[in-house]
MDTraj code that builds the backbone (N, CA, C; nanometers):
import mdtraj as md
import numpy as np

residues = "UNK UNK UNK UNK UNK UNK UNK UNK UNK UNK UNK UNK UNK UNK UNK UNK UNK UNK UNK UNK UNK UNK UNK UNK UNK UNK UNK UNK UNK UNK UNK UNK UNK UNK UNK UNK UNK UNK UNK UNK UNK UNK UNK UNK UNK UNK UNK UNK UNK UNK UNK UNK UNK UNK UNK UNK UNK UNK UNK UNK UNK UNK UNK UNK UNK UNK UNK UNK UNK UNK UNK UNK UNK UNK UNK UNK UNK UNK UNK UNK UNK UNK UNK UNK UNK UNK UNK UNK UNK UNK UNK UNK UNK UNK UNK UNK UNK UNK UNK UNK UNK UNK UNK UNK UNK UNK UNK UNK UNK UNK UNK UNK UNK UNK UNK UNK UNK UNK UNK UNK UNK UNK UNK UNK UNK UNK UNK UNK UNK UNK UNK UNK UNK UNK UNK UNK UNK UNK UNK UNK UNK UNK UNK UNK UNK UNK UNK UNK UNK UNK UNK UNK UNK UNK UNK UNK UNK UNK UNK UNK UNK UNK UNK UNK UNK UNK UNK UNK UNK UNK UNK UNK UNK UNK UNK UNK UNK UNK UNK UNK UNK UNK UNK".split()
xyz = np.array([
    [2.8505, 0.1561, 2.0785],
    [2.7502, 0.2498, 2.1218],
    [2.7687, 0.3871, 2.0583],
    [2.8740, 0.4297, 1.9501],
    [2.8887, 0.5165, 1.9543],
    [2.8133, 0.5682, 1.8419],
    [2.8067, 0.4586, 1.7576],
    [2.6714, 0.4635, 1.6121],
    [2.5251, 0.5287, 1.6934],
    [2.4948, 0.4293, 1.7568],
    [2.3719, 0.4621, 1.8724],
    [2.3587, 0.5911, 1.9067],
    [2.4554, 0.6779, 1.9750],
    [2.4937, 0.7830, 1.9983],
    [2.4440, 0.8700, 1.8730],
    [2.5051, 0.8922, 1.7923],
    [2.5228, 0.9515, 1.6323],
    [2.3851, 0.9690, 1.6108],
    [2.3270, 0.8138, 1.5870],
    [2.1839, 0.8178, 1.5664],
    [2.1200, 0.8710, 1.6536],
    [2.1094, 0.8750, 1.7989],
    [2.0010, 0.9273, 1.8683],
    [2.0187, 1.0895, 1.8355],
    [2.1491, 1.1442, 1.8185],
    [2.1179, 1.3166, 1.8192],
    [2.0791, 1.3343, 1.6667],
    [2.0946, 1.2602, 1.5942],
    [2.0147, 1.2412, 1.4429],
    [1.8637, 1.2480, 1.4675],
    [1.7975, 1.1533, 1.5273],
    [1.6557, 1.1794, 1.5801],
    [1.5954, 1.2701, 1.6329],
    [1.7169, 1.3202, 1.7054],
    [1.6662, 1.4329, 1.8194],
    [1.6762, 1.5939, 1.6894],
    [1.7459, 1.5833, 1.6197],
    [1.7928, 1.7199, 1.5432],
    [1.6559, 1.6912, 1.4491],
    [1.6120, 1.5965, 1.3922],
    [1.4513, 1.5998, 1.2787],
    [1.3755, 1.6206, 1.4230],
    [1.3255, 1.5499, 1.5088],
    [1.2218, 1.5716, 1.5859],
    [1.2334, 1.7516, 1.5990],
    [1.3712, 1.8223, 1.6292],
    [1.3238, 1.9911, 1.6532],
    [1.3302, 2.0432, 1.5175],
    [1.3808, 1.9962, 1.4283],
    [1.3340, 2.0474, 1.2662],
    [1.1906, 2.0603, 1.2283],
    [1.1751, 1.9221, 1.2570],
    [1.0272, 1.8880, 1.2225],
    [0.9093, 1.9979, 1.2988],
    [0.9227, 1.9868, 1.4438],
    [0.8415, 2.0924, 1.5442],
    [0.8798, 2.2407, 1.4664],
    [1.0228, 2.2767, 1.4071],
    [1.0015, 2.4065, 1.3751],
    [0.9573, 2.4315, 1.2241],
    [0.9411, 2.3430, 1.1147],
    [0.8151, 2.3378, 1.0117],
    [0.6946, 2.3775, 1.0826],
    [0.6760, 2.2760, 1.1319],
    [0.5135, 2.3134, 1.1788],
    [0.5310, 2.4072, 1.2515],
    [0.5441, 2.4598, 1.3075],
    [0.5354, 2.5748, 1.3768],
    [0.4929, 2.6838, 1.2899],
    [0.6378, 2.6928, 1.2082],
    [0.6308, 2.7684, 1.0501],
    [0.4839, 2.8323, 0.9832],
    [0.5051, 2.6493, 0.9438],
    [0.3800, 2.6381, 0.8766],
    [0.2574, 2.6464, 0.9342],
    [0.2322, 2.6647, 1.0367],
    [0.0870, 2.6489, 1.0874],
    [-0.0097, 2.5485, 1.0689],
    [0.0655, 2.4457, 1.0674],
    [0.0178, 2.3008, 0.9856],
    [-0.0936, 2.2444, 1.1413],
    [-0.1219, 2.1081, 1.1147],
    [-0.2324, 2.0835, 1.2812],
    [-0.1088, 2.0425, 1.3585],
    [-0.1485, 2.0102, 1.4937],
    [-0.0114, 2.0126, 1.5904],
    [0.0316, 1.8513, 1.5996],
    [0.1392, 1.8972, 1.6724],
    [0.2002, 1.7103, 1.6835],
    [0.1465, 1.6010, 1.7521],
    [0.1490, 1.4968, 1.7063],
    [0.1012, 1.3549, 1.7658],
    [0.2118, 1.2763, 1.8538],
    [0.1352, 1.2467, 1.9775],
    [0.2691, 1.1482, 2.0477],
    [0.1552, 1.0641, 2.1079],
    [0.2290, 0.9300, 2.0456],
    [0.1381, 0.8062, 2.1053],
    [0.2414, 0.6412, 2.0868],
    [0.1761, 0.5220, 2.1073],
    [0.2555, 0.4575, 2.0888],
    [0.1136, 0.3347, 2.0953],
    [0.1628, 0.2042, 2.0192],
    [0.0323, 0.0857, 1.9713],
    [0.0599, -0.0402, 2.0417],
    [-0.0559, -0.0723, 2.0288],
    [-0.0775, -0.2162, 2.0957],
    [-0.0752, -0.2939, 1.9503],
    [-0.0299, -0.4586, 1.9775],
    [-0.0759, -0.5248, 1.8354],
    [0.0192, -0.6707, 1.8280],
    [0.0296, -0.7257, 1.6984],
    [0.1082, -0.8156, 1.6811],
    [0.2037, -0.8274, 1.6163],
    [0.3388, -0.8705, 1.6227],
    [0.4259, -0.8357, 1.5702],
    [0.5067, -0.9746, 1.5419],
    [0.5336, -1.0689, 1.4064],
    [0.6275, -1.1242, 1.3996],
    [0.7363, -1.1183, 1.3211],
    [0.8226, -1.2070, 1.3834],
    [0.9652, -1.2123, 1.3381],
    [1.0049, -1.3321, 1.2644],
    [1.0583, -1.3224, 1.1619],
    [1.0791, -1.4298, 1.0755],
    [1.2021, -1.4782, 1.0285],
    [1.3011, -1.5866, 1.0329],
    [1.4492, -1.5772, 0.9427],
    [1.4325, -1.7182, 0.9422],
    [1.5068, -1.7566, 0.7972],
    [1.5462, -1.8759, 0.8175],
    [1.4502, -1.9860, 0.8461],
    [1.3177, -1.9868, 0.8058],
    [1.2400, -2.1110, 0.8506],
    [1.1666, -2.0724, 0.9555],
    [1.2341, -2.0024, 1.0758],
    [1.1604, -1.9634, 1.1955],
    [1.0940, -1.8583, 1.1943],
    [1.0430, -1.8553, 1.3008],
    [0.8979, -1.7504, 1.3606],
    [0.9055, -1.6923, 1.5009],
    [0.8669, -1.5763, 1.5173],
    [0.8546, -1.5717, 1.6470],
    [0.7545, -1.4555, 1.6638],
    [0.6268, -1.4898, 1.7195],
    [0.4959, -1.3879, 1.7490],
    [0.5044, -1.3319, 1.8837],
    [0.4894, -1.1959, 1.8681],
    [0.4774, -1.1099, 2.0036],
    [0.3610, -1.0337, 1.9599],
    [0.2604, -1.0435, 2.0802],
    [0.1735, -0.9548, 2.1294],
    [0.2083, -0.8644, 2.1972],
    [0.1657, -0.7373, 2.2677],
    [0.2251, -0.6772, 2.3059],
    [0.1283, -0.5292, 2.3344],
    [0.1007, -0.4665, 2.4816],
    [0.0486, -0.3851, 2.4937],
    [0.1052, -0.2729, 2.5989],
    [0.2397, -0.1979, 2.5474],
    [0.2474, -0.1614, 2.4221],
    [0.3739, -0.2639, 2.3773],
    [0.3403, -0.2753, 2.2431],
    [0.4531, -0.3573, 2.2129],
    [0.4789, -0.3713, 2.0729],
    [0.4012, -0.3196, 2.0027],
    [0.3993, -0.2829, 1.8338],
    [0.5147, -0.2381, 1.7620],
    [0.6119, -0.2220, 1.7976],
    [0.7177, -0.1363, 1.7320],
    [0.8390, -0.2062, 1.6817],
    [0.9616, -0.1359, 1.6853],
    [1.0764, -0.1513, 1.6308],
    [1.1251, -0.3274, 1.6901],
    [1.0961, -0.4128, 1.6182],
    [1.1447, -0.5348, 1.6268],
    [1.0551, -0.6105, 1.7664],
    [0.9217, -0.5270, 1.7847],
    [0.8370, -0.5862, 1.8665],
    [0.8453, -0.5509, 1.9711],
    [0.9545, -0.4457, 2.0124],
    [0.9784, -0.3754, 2.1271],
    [0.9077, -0.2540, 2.1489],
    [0.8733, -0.2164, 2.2989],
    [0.7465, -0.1262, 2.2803],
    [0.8294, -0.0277, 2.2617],
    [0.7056, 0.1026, 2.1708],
    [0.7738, 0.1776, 2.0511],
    [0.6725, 0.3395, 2.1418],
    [0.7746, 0.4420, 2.1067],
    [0.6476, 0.5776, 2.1230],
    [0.7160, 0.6118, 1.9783],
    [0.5990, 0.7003, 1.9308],
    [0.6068, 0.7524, 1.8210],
    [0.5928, 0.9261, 1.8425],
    [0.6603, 0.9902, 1.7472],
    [0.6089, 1.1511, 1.7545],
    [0.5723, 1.2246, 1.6117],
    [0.4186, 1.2534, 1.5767],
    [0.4152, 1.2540, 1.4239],
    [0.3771, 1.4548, 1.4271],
    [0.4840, 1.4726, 1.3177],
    [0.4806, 1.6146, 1.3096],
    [0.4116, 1.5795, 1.1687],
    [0.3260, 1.7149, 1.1447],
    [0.2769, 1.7697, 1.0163],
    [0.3773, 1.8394, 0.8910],
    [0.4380, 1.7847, 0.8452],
    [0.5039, 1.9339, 0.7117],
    [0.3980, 1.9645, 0.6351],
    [0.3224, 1.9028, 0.5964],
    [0.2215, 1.9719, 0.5101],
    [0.0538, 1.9539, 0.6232],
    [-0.0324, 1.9313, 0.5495],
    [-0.1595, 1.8808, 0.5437],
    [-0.2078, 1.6968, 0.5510],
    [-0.1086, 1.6811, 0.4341],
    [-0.0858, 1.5316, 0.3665],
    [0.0484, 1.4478, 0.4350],
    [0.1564, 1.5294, 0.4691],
    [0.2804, 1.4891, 0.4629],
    [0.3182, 1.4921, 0.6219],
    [0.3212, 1.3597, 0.6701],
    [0.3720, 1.3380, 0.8204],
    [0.5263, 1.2857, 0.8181],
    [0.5723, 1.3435, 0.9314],
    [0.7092, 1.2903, 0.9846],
    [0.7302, 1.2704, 1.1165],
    [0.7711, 1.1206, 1.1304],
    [0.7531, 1.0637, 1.2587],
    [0.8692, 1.0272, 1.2996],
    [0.9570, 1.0044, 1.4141],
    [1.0080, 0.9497, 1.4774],
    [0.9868, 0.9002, 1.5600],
    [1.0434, 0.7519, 1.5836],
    [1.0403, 0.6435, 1.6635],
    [1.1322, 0.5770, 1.7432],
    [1.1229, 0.6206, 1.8536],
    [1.2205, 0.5141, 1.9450],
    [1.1489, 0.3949, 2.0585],
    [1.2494, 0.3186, 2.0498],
    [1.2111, 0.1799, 2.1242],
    [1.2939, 0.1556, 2.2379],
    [1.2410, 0.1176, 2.3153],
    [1.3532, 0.0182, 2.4281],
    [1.3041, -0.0754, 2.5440],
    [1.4138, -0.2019, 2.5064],
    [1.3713, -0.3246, 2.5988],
    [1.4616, -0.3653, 2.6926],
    [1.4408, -0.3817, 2.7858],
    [1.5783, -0.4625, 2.8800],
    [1.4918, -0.6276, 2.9419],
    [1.5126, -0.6972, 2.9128],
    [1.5125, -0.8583, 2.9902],
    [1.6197, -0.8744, 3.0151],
    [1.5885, -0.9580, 3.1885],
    [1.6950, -0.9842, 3.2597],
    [1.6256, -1.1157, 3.3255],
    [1.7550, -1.2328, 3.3718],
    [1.6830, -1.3096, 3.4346],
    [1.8000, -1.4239, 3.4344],
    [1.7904, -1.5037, 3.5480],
    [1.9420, -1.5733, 3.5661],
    [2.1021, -1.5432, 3.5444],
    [2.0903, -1.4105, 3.5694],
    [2.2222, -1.3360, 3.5693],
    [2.2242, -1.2879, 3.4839],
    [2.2039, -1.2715, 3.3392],
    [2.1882, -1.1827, 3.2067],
    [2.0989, -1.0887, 3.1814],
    [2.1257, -1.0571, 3.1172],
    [2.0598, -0.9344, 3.0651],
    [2.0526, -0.8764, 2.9194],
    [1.9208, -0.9474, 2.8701],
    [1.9346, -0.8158, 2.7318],
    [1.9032, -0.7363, 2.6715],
    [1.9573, -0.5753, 2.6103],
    [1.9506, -0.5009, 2.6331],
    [1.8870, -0.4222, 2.4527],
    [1.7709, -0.3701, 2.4283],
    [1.7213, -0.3980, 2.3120],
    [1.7087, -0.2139, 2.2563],
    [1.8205, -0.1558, 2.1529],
    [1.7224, -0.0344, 2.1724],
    [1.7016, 0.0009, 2.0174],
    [1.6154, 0.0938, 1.9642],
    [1.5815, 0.0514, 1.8441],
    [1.5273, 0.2468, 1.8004],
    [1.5708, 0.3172, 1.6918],
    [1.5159, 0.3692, 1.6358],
    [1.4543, 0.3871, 1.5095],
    [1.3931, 0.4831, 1.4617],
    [1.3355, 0.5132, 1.3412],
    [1.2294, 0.6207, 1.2867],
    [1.2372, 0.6621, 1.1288],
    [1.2253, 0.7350, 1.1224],
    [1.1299, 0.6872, 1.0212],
    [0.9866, 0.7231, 1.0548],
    [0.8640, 0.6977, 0.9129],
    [0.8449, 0.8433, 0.8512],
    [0.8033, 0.8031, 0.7229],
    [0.7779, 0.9341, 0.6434],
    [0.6286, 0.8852, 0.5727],
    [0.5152, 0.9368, 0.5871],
    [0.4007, 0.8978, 0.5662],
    [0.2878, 1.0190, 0.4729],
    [0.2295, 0.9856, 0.3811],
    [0.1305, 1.0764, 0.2921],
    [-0.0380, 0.9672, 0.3320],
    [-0.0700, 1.0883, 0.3666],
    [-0.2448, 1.1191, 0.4668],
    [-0.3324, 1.1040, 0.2913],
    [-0.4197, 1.0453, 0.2573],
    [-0.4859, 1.0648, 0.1265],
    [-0.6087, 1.1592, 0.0994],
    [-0.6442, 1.2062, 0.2711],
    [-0.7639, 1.2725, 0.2572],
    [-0.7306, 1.3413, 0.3795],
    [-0.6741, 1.4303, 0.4433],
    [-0.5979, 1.4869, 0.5145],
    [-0.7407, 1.6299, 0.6260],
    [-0.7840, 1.6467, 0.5264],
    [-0.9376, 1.7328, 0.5617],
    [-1.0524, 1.6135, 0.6314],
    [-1.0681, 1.5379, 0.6168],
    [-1.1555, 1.4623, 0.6371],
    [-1.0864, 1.3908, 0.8125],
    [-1.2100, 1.3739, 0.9167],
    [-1.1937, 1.2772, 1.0053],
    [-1.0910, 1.1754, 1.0129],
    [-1.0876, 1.1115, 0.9398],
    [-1.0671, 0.9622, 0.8654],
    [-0.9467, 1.0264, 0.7973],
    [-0.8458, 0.9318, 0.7692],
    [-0.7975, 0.9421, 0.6025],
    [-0.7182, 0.8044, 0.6509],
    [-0.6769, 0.7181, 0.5246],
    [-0.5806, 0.6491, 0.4861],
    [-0.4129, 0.6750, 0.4541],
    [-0.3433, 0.6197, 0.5111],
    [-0.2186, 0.6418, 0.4893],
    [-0.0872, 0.5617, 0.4070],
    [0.0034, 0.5934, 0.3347],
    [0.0776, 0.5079, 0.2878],
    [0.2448, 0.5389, 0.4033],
    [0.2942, 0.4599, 0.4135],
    [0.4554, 0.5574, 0.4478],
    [0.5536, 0.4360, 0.5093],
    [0.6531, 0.5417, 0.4264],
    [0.7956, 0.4387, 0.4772],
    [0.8769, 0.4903, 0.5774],
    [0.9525, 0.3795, 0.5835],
    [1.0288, 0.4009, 0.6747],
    [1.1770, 0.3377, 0.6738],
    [1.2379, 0.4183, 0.7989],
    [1.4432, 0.3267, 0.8247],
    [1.4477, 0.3277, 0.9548],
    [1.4595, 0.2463, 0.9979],
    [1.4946, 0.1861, 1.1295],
    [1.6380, 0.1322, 1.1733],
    [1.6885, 0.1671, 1.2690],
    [1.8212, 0.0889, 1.3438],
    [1.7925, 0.0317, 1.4939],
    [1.8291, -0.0961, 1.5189],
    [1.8218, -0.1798, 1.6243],
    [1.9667, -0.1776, 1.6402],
    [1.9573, -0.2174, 1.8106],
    [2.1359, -0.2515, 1.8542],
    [2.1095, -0.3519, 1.9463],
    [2.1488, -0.4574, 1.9976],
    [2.0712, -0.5602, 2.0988],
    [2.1651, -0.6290, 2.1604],
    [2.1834, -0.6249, 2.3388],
    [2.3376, -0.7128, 2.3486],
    [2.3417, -0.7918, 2.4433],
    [2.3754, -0.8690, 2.4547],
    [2.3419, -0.9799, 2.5784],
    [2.4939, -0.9922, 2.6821],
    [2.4444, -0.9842, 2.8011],
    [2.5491, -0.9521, 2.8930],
    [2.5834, -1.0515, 2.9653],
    [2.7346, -1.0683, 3.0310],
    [2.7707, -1.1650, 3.0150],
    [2.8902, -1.2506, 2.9181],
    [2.9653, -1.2007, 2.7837],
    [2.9836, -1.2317, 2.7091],
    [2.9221, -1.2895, 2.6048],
    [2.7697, -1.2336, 2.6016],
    [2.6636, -1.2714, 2.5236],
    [2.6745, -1.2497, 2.3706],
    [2.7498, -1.1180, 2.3716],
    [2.7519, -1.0678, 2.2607],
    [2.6736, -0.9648, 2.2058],
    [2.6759, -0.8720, 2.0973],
    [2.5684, -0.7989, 2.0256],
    [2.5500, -0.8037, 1.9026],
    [2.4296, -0.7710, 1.8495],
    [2.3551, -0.7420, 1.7047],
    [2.3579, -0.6028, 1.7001],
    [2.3756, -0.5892, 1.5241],
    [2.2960, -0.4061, 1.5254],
    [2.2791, -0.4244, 1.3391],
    [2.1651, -0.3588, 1.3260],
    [2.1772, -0.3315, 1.2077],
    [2.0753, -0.2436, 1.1402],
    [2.0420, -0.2386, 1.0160],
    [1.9467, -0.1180, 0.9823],
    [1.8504, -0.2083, 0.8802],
    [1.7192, -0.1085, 0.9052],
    [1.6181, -0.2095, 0.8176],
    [1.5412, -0.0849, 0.7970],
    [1.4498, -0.1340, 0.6474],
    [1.3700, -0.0340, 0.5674],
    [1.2390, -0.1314, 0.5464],
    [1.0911, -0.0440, 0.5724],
    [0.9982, -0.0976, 0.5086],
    [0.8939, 0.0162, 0.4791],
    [0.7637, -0.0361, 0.5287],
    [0.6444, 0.0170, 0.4593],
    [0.5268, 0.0116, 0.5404],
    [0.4440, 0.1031, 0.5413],
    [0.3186, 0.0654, 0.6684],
    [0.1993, 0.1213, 0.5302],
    [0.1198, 0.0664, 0.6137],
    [-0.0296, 0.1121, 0.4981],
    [-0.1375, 0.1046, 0.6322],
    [-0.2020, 0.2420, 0.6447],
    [-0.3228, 0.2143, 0.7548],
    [-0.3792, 0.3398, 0.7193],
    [-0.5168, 0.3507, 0.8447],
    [-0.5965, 0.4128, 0.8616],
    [-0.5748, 0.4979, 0.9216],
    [-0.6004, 0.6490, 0.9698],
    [-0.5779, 0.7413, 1.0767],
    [-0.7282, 0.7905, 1.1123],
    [-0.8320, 0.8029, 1.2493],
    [-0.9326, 0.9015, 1.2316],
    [-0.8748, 0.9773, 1.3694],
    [-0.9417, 1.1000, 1.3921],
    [-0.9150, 1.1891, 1.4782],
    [-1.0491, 1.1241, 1.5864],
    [-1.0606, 1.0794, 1.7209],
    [-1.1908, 1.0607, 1.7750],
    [-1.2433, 1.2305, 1.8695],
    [-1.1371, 1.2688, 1.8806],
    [-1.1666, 1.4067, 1.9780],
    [-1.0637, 1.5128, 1.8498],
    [-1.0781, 1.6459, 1.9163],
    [-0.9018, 1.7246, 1.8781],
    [-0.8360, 1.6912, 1.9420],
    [-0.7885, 1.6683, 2.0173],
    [-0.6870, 1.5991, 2.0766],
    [-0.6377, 1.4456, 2.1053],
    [-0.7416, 1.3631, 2.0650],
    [-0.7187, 1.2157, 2.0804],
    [-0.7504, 1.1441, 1.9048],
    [-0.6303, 1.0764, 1.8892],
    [-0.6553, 0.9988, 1.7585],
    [-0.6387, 0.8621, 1.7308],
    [-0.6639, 0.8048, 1.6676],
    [-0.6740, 0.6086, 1.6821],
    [-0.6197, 0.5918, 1.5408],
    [-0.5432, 0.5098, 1.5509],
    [-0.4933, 0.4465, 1.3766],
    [-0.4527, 0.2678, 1.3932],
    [-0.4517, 0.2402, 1.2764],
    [-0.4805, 0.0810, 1.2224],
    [-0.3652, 0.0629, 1.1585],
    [-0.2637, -0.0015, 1.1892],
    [-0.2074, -0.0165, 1.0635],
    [-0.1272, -0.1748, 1.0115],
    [-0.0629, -0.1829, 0.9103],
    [-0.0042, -0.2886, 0.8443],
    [0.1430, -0.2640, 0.8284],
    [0.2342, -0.3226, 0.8637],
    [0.3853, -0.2675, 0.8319],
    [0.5026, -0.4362, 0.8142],
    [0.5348, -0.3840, 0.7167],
    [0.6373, -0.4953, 0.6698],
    [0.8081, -0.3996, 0.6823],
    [0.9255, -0.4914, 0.7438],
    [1.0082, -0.4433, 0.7230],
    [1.1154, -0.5139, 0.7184],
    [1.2062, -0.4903, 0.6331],
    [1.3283, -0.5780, 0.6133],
    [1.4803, -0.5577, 0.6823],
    [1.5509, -0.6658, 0.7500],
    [1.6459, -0.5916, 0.8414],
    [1.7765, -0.6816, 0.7745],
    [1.8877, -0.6007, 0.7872],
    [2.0031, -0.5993, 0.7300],
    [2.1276, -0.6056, 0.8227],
    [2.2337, -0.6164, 0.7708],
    [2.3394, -0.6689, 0.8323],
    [2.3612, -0.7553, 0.9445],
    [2.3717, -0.7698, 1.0816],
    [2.3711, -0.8807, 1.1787],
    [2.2629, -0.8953, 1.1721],
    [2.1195, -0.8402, 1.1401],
    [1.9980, -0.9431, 1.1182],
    [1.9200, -0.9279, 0.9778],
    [2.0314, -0.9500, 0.8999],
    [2.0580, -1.0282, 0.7714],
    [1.9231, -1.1139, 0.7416],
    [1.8448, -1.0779, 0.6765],
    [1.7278, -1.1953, 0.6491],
    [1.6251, -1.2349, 0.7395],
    [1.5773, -1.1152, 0.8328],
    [1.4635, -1.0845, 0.8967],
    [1.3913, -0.9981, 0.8988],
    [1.2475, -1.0775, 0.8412],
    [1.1440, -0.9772, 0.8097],
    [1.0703, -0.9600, 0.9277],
    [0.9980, -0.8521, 0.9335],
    [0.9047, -0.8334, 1.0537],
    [0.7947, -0.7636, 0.9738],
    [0.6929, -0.8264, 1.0617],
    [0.5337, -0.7712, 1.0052],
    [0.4846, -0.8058, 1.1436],
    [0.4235, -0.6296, 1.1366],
    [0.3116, -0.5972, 1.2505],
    [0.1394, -0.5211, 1.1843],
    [0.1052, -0.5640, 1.3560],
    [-0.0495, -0.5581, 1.2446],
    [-0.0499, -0.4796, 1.4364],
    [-0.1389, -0.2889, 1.3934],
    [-0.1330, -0.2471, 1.5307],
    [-0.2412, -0.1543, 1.5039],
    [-0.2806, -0.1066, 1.6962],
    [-0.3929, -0.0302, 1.7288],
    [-0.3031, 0.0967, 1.8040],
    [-0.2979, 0.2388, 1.6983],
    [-0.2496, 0.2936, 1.8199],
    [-0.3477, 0.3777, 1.8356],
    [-0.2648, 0.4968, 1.9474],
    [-0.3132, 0.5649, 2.0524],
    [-0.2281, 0.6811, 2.0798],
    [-0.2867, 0.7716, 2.0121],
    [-0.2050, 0.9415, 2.0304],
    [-0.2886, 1.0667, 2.0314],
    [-0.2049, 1.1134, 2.1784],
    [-0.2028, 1.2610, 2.2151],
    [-0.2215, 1.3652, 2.0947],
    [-0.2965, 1.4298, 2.0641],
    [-0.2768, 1.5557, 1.9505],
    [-0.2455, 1.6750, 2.0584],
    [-0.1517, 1.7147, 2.0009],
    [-0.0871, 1.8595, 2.0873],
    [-0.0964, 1.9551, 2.0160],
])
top = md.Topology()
chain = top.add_chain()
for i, resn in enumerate(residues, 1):
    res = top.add_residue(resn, chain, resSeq=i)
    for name in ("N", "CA", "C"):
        top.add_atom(name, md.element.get_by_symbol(name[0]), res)
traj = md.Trajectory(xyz[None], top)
């Protein structure tokens, strides 16, 4: 837990970096929302599809997101996740961050299209002598963003991502509807 640790005040130190750019900059204000959608998991031959409302995120676990402005074009988001299932005496315990970095193509306009990557870390442990996973994964999202109010915004997106070490050779691809606060 102590990686976990490390990482969460890692998240937490860009999330007040990020708020004090924009601030700075006078860029538009921050987004906090989190998506509905589908999300599978793949290794080895197998599959595994989650729907999920909310449930779009870091390894299919429901996800909030927080998207700061540095530029016009240039978003920075952080993402955290967390799951707990329990049931016949166990328990497992799912928590997941990450950090997208995303370019807006039409940034003035309602509408714009987006490209952006991302790094993610999962930690997952089953209680009991169940054991745990943890490892880090990198991918890619491609979607839509429109603003429907100033303050309310809707986005579409596509995201592939590849995960490493204890989950060695699992891809995940989500297909999501979110839903964020403009502050």
């Amino acid at each position: 837990m102590g990686a976990v640790s490390r990482l969460f005040v890692g998240v937490c130190s860009s999330v007040l970096s990020c708020s004090m750019l924009v601030a700075q900059a006078k860029q538009p204000g921050a987004e906090v929302g989190t998506s509905v959608g589908v999300t599978i998991l793949s290794a080895g031959g197998n599959s595994l599809t989650h729907v999920g409302i909310p449930g779009n995120g870091i390894q299919a676990s429901p996800t909030v997101y927080a998207t700061f402005f540095a530029s016009r074009s240039l978003t920075v988001e952080p993402q955290a996740a967390f799951s707990l299932l329990s049931g016949g005496g166990t328990t497992l315990t799912s928590l997941g961050v990450a950090l997208q970095v995303g370019y807006l193509f039409t940034p003035a306009a309602p509408g714009s299209g987006y490209l952006a990557a991302n790094g993610a870390f999962q930690t997952t442990s089953l209680s009991g002598g169940g054991g745990s996973a943890s490892g880090p994964g990198l991918g890619a999202a491609l979607g839509y963003r429109f603003k429907v109010r100033n303050n309310l915004a809707i986005r579409l997106d596509a995201r592939y991502r590849r995960w490493f070490s204890d989950f060695a050779d699992l891809n995940e691809i989500g297909f999501g509807l979110g839903l964020g606060a403009i502050f």
